[in-house]
N, C-alpha and C positions, 0 to 999 in steps of 0.2 A: 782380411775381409774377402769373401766370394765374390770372383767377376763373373756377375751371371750373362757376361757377352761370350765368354768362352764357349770353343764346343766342347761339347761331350759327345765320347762313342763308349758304349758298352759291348766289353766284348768277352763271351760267356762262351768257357772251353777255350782260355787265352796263353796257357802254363807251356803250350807245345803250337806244333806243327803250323794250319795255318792262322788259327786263333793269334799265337804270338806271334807269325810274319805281318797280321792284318795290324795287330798293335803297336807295332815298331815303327812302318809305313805311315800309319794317321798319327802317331807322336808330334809330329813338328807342327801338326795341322787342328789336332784337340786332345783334349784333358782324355786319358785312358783308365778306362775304368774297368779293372782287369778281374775277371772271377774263376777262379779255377779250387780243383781238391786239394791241389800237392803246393804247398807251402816254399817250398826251396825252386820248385820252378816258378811261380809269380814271383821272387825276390831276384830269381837270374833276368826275368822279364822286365822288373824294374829298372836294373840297370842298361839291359838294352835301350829302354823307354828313354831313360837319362843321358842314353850317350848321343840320341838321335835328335837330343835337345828338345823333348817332352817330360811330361809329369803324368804320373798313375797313381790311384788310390789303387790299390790292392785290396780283395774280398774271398779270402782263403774260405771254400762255403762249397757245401754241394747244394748243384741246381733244385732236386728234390726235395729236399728241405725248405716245405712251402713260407712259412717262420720266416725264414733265416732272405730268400726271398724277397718277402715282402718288407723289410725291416731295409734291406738295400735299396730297394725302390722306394722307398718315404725318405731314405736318406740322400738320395739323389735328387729328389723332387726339394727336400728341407732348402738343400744344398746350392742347387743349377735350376732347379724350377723347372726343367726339361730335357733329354735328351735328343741330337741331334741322328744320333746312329744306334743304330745294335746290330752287330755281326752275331749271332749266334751259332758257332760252331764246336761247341758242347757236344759229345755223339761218347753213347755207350755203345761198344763191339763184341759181341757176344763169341766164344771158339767158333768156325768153321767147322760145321758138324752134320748130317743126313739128319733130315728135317725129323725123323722118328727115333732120335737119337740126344735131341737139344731138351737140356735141363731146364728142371720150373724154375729155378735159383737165374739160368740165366736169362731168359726170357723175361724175369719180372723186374730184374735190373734193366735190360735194354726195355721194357715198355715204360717202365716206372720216370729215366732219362731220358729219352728219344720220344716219345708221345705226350705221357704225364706233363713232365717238366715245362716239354713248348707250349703247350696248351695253355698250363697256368701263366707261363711269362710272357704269352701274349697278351692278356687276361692284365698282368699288372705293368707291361711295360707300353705297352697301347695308349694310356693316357699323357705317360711323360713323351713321347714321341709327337702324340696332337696331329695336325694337319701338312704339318711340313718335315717331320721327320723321317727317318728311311730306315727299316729294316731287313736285313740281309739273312737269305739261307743258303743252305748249299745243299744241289742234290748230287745224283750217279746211279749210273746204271745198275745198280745191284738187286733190286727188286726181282725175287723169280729167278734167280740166278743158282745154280747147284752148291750146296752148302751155305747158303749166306740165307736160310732160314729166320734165322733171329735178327740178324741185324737189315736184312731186306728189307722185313716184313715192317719192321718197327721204323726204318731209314723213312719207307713208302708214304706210311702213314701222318710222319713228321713233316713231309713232302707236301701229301695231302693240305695239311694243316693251314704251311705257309701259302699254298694255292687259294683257298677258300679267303682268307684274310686280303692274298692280293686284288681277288676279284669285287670283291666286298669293296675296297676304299680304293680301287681306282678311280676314282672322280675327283674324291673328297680327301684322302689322305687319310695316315702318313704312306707315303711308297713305300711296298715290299715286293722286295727284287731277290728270284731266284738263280743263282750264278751255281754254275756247275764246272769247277775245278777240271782241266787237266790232270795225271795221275802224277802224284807227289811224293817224291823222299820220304814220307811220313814214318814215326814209329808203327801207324796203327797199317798203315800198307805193307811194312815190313809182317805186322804177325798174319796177314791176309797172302800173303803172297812169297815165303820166304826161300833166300836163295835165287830171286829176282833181280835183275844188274841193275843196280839205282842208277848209273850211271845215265841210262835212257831218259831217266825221271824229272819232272820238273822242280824246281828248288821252291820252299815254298815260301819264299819273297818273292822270287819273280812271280807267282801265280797272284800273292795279295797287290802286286803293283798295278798286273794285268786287270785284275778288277774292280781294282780300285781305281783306275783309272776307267773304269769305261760307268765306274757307278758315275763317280764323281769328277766330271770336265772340268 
């Protein structure tokens, strides 16, 4: 039987970097509800989730798959009747490339995941969230930046997005709080920056503790 006291945090782009540090960290604290593409990283995620002495549903799914979407959020709602959290750190990365130089192919993946996808799962995770629940993005300075064309431009706009929605239910709810990471060990930093000494870098637990603790006292 569902304990609809539990929390729930959805965390969308959860297979890597700070997606799974954010789901390891809220384990002990709520039910993780993990969405990523790659199949073999949500099941390495599960057992992280398990060793921190939490539980995850697992939703092997891409975000753009409007369908596929909305069928997880009815099943969440069937389920918990609400969401306490969503981290949304989901991000397509398009090559580093001179702006007159970037493919439609990659362009329409990074608009399609980065703009499209926030837009609609604001659209359908808005409701389970209600007046007290918290939604999380994450920006960076990349906008306007030399070569980061594609994923700037489309980073900006996702940016955008979360800004308009925070200004919108500051009164009333649910809080959405834009946190802006320190630069992270990441694989996707690695293809942005390669031959870079990670060692400078921040681990990305410690960045999800950091924000997790200043979301959540």
């Amino acid at each position: 039987m569902t304990d609809r006291t539990e929390k729930t945090a959805l965390i969308t782009g959860a297979s890597r970097g700070l997606g799974a540090a954010l789901a390891v960290a809220l384990a002990p604290s709520h039910h993780i509800i993990a969405v990523a593409r790659t199949t073999g990283g949500l099941e390495e995620l599960d057992d992280r989730v398990r060793a921190a002495g939490g539980q995850a549903t697992l939703a092997p799914m891409d975000i753009t798959n409007k369908d596929a979407m909305a069928q997880l959020c009815r099943a969440i709602y069937d389920r918990w009747g609400r969401l306490d959290l969503w981290a949304h750190t989901a991000i397509e990365a398009p090559q580093l490339t001179p702006a007159p130089h970037l493919g439609e192919k990659d362009w329409s993946k990074a608009l399609a995941t980065n703009v499209d996808a926030t837009q609609r799962l604001i659209t359908y995770v808005a409701p389970l969230l209600g007046e007290a629940g918290t939604a999380l993005f994450f920006e960076d300075g990349h906008a306007g930046e030399k070569y980061f064309s594609g994923y700037g431009a489309t980073k900006a706009a996702q940016v955008a997005l979360a800004r308009s929605w925070a200004a919108e239910t500051e009164r009333l709810g649910p809080r959405v709080v834009l946190a802006r990471p320190r630069p992270m060990a990441t694989a996707m930093r690695a293809r942005f920056y390669p031959g870079e000494d990670r060692a400078a870098l921040a681990p990305p637990a410690r960045e999800a503790a950091r924000i997790l603790a200043e979301l959540l006292p």
